[in-house]
PDB file as gemmi writes it, atoms N, CA and C in Angstrom:
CRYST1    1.000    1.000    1.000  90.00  90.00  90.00 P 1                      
ATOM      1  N   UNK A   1       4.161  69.771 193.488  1.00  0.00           N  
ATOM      2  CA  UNK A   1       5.375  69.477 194.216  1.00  0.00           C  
ATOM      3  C   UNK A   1       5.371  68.002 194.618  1.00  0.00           C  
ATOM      4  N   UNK A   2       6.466  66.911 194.488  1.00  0.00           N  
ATOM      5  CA  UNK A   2       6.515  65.711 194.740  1.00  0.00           C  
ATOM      6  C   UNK A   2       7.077  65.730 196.535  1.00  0.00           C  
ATOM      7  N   UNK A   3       6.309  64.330 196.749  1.00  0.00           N  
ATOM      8  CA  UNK A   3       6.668  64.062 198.092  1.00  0.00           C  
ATOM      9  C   UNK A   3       8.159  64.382 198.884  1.00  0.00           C  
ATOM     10  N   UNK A   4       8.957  63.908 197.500  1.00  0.00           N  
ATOM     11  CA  UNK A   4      10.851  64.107 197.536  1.00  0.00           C  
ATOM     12  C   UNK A   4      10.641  65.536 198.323  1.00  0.00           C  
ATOM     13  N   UNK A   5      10.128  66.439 197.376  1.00  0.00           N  
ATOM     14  CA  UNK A   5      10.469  67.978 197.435  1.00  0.00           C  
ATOM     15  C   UNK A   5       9.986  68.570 199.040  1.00  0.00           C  
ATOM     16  N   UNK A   6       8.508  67.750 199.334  1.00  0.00           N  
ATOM     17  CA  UNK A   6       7.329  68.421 200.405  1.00  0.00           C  
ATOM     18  C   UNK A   6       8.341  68.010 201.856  1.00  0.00           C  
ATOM     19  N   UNK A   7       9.573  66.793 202.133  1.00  0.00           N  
ATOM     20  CA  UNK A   7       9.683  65.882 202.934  1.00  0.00           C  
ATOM     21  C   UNK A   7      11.405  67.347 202.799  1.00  0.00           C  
ATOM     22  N   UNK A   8      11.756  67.405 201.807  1.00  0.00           N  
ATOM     23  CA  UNK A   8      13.280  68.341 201.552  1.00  0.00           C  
ATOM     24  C   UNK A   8      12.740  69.654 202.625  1.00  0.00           C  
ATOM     25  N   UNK A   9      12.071  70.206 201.581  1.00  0.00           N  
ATOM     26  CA  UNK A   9      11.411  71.416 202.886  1.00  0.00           C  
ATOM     27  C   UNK A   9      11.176  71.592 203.718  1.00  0.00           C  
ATOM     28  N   UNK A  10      10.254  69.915 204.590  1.00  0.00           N  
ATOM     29  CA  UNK A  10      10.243  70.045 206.084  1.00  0.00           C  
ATOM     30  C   UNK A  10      11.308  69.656 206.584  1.00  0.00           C  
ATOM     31  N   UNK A  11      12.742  69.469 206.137  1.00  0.00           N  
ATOM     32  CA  UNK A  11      13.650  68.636 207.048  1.00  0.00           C  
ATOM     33  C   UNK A  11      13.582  69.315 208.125  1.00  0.00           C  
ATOM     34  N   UNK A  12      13.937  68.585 209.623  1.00  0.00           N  
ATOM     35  CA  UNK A  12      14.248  69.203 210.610  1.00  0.00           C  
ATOM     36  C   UNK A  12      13.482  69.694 210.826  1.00  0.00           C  
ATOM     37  N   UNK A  13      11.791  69.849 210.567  1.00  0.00           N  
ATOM     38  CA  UNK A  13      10.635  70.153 211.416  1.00  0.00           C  
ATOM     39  C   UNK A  13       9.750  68.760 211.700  1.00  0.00           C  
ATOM     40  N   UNK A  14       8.818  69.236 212.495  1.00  0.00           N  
ATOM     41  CA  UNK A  14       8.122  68.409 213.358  1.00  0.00           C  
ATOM     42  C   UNK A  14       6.611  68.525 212.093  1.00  0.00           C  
ATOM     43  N   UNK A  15       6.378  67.138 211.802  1.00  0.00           N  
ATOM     44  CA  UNK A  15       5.745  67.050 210.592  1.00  0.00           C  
ATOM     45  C   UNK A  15       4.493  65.832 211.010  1.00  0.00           C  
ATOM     46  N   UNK A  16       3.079  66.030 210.195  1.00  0.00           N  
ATOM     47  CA  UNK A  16       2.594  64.479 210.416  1.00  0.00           C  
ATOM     48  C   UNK A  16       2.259  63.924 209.414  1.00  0.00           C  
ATOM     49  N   UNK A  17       2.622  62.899 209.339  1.00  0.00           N  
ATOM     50  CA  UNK A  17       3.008  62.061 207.960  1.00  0.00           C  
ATOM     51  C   UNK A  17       1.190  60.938 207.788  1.00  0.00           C  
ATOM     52  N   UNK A  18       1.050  61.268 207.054  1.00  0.00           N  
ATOM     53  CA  UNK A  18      -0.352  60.483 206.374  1.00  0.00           C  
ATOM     54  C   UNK A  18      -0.055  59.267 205.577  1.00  0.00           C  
ATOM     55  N   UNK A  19      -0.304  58.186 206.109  1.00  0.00           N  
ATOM     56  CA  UNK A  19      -0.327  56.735 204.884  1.00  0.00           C  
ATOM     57  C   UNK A  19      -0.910  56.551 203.842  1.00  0.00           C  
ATOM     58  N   UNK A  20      -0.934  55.979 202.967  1.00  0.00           N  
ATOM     59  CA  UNK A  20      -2.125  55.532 202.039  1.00  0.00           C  
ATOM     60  C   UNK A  20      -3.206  54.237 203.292  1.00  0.00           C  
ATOM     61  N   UNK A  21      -2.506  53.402 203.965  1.00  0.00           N  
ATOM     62  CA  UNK A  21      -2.809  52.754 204.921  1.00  0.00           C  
ATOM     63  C   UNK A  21      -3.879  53.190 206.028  1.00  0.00           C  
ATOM     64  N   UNK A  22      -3.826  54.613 206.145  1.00  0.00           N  
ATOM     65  CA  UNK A  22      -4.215  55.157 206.964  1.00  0.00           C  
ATOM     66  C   UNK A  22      -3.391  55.479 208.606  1.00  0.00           C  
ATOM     67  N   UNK A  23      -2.347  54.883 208.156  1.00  0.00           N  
ATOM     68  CA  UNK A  23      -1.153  55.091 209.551  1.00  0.00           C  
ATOM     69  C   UNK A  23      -1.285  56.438 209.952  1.00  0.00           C  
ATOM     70  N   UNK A  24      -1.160  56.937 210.814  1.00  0.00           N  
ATOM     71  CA  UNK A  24       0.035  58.566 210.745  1.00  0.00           C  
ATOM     72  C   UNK A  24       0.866  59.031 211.729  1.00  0.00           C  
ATOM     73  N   UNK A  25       1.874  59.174 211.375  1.00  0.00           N  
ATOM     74  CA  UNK A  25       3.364  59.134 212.256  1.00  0.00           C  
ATOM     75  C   UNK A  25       3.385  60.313 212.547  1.00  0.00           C  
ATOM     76  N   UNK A  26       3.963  61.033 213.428  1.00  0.00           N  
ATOM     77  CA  UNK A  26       4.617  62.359 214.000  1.00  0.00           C  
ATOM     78  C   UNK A  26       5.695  62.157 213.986  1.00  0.00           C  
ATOM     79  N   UNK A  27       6.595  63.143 213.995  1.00  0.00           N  
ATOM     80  CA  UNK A  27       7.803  63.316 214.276  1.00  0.00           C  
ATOM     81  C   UNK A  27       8.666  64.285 213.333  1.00  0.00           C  
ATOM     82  N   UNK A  28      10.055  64.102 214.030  1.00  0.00           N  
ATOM     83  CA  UNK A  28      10.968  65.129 213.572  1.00  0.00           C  
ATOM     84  C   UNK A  28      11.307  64.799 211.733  1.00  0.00           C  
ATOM     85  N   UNK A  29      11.694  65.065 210.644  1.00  0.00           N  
ATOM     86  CA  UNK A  29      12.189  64.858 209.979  1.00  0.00           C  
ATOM     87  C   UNK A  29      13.801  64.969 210.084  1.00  0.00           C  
ATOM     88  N   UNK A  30      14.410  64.039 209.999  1.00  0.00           N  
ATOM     89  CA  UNK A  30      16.087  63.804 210.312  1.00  0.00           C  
ATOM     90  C   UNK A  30      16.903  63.578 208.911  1.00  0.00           C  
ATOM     91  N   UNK A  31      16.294  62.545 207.853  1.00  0.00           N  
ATOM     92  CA  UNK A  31      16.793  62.178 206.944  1.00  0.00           C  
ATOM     93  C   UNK A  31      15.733  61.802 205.902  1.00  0.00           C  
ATOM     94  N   UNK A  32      16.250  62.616 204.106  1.00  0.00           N  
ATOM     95  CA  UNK A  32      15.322  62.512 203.223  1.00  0.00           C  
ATOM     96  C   UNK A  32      16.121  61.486 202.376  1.00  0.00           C  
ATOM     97  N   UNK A  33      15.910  60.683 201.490  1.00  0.00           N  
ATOM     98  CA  UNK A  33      16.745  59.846 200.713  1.00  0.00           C  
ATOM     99  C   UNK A  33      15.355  59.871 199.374  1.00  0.00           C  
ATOM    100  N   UNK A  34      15.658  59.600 197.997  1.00  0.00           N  
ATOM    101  CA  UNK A  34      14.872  59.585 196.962  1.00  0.00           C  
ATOM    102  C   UNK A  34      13.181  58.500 197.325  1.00  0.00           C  
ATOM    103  N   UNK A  35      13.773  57.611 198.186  1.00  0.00           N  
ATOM    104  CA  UNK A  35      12.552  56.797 198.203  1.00  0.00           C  
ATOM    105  C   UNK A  35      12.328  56.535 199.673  1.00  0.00           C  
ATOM    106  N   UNK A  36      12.794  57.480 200.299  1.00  0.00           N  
ATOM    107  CA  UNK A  36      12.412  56.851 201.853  1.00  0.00           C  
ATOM    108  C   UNK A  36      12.555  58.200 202.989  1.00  0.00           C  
ATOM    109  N   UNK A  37      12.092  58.392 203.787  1.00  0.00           N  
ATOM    110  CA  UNK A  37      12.097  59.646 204.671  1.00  0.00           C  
ATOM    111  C   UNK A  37      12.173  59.037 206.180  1.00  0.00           C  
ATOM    112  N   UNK A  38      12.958  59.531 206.791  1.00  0.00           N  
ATOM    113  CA  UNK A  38      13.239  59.089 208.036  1.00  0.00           C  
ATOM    114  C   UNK A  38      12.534  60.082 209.006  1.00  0.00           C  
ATOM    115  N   UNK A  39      12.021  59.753 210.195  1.00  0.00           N  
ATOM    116  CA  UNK A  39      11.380  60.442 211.357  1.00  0.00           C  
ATOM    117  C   UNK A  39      11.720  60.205 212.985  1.00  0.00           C  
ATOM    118  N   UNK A  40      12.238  61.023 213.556  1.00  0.00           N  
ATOM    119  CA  UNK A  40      12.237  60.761 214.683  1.00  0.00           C  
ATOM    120  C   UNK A  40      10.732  60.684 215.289  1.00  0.00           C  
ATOM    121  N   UNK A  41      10.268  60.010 216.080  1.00  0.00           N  
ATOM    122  CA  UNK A  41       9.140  59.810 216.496  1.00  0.00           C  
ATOM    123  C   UNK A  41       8.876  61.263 217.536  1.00  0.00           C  
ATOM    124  N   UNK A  42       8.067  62.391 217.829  1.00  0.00           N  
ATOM    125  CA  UNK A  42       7.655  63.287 218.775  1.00  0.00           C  
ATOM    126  C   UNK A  42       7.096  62.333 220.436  1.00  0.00           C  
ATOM    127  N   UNK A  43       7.537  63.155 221.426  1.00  0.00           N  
ATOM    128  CA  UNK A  43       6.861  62.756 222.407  1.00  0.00           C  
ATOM    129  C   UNK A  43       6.013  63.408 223.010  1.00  0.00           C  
ATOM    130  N   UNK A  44       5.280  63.447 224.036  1.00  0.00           N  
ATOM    131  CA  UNK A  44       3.964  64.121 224.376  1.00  0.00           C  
ATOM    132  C   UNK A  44       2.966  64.893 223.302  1.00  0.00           C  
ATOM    133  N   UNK A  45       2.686  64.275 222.808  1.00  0.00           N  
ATOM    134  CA  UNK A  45       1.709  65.123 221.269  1.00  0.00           C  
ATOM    135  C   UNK A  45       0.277  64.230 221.707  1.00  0.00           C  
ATOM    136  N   UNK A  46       0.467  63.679 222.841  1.00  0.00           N  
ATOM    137  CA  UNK A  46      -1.212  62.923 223.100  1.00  0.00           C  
ATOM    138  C   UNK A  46      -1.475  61.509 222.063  1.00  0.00           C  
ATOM    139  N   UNK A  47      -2.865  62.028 221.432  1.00  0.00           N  
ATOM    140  CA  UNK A  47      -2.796  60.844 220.455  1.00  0.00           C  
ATOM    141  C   UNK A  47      -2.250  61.302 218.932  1.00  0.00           C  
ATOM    142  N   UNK A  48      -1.167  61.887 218.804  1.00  0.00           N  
ATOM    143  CA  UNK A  48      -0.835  62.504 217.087  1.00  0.00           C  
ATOM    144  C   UNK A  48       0.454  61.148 217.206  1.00  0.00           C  
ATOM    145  N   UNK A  49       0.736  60.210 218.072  1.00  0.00           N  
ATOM    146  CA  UNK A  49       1.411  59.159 217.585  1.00  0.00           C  
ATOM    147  C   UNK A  49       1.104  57.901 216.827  1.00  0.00           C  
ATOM    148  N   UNK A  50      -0.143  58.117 216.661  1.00  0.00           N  
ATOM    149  CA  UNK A  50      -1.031  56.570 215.645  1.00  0.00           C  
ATOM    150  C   UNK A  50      -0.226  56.159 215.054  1.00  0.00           C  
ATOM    151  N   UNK A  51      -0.144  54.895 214.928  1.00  0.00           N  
ATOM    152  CA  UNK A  51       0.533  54.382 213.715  1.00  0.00           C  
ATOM    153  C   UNK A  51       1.366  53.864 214.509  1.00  0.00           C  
ATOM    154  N   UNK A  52       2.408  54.821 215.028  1.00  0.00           N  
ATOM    155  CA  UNK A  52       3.844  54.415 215.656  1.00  0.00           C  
ATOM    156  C   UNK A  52       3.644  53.144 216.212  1.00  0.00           C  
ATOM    157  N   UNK A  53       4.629  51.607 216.073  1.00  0.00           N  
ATOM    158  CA  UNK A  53       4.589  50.667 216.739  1.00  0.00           C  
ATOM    159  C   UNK A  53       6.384  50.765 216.983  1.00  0.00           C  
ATOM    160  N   UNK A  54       6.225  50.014 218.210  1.00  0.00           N  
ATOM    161  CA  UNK A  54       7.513  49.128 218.270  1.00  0.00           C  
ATOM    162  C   UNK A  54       8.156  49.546 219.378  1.00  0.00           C  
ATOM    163  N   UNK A  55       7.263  49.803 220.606  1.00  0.00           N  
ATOM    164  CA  UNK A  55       7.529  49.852 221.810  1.00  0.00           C  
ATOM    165  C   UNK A  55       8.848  51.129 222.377  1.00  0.00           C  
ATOM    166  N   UNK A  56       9.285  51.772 221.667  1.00  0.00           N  
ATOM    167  CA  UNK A  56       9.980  53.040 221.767  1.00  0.00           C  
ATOM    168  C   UNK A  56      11.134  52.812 220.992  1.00  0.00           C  
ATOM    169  N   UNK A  57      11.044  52.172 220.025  1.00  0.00           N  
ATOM    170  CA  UNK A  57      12.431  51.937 218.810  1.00  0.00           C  
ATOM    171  C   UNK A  57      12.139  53.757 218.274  1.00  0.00           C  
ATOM    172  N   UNK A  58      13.529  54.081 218.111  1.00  0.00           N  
ATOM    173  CA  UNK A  58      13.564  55.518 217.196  1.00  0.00           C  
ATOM    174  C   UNK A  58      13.906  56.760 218.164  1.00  0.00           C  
ATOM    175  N   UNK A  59      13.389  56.554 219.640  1.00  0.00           N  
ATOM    176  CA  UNK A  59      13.307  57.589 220.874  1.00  0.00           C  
ATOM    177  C   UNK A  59      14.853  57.396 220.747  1.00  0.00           C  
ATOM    178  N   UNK A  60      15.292  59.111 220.886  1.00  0.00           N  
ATOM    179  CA  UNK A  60      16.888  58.666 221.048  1.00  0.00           C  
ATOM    180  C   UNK A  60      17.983  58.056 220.259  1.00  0.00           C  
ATOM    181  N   UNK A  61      17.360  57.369 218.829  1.00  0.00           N  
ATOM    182  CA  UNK A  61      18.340  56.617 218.090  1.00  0.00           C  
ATOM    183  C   UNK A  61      18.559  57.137 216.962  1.00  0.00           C  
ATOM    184  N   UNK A  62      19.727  58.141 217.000  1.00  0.00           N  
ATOM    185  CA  UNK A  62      19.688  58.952 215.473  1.00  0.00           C  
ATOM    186  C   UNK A  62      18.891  59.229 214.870  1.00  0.00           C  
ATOM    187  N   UNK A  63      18.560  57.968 213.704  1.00  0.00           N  
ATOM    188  CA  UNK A  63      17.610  59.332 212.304  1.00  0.00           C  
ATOM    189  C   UNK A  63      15.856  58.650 212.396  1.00  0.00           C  
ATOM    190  N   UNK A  64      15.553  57.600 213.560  1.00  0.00           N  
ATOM    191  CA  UNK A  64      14.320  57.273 214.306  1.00  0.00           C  
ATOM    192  C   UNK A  64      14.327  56.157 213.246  1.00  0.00           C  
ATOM    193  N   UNK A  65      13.034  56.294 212.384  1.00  0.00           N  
ATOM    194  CA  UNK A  65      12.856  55.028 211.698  1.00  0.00           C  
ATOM    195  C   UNK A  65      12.421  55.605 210.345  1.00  0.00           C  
ATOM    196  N   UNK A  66      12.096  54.765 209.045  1.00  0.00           N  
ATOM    197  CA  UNK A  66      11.660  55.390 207.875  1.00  0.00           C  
ATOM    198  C   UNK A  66      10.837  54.484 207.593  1.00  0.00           C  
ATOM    199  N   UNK A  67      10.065  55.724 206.316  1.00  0.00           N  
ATOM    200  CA  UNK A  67       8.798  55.645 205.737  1.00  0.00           C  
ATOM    201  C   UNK A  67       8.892  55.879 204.306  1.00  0.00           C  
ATOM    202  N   UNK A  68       8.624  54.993 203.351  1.00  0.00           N  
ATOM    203  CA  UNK A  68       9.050  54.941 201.958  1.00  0.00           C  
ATOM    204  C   UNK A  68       7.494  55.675 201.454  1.00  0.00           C  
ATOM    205  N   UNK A  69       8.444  56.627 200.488  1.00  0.00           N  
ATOM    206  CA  UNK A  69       7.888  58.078 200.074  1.00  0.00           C  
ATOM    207  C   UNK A  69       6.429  57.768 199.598  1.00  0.00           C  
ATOM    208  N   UNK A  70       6.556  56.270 198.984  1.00  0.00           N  
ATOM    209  CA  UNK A  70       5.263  55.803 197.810  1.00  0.00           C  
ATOM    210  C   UNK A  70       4.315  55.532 198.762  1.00  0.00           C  
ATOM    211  N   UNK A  71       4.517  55.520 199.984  1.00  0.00           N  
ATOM    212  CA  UNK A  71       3.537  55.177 201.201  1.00  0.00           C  
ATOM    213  C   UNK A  71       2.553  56.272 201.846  1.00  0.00           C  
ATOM    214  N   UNK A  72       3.272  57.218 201.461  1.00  0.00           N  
ATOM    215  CA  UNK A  72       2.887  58.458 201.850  1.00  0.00           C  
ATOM    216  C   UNK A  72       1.939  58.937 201.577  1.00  0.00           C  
ATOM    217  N   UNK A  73       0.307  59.915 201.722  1.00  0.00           N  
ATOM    218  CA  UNK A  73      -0.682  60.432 201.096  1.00  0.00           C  
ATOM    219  C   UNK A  73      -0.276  61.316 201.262  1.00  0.00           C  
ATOM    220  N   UNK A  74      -0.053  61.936 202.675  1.00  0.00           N  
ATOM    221  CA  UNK A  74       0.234  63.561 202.722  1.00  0.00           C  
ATOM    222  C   UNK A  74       0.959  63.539 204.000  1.00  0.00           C  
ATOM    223  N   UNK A  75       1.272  65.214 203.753  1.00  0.00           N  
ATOM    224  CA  UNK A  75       2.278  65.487 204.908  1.00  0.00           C  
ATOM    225  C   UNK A  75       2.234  67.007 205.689  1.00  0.00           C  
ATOM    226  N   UNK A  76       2.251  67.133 206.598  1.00  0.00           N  
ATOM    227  CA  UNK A  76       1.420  68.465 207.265  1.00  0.00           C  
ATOM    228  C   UNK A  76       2.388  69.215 208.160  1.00  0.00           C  
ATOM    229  N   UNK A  77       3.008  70.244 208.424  1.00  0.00           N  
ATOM    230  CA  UNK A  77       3.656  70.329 209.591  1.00  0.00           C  
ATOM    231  C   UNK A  77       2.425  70.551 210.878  1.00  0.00           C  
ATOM    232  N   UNK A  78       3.248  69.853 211.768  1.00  0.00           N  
ATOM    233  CA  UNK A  78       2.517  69.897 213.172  1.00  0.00           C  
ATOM    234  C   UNK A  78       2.147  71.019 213.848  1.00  0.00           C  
ATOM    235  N   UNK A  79       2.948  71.774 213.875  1.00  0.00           N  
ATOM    236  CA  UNK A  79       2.565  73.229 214.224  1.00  0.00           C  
ATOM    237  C   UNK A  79       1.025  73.873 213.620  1.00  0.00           C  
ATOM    238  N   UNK A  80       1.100  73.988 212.187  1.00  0.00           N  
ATOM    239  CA  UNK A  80      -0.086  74.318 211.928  1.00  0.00           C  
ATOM    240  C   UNK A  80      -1.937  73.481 212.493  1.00  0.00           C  
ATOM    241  N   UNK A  81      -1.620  72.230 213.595  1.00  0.00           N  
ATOM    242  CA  UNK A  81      -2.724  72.534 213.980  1.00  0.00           C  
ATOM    243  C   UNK A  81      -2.191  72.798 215.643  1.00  0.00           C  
ATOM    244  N   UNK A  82      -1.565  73.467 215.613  1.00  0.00           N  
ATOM    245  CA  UNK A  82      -1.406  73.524 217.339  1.00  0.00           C  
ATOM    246  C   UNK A  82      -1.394  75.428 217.445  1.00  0.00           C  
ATOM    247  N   UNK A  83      -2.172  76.113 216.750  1.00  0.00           N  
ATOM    248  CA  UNK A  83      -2.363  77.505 216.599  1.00  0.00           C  
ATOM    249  C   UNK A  83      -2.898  77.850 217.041  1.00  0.00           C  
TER     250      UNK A  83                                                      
END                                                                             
C-alpha cells in the first residue's frame, strides 16, 4: 500500500507521522493531496509532538500544516499505542 493510500485511510484520525529525517509529527489528518498530507497538530499527547516547530502555527488554523508524502517513513495511528 503507498503512502497516498495509508494517509486516504487515516483521514480524519489522529495519526503519527515518521520522517525519513527522523522528525515525528502528531496530529489530526485534515487534507490528503498526491504529494503532500496535511496535519493538524494534537494537543496534550506529552512528548508525541517532536518535530513540531513554529511556536503554535496550525493550532486552530484549518488544515494545520503539511508534510510531503516522499518525506514520510511511516505512519501509525495514535490510538494504537494508547491501549
Amino acid at each position: 500500500m503507498s503512502m497516498y493510500d495509508q494517509c486516504c485511510n487515516h483521514h480524519g484520525k489522529t495519526v503519527r507521522i515518521t520522517c525519513h529525517n527522523g522528525r515525528v509529527h502528531v496530529g489530526r489528518i485534515t487534507r490528503v493531496e498526491r504529494d503532500m498530507v496535511w496535519i493538524q497538530p494534537a494537543g496534550g499527547l506529552g512528548g508525541f509532538g517532536l518535530g513540531f516547530f513554529g511556536g503554535g502555527f496550525g493550532f486552530g488554523f484549518g488544515t494545520g500544516f503539511g508534510i510531503a508524502l516522499g518525506a514520510i517513513a511511516g505512519i501509525a495511528l495514535v490510538s494504537a499505542f494508547f491501549w
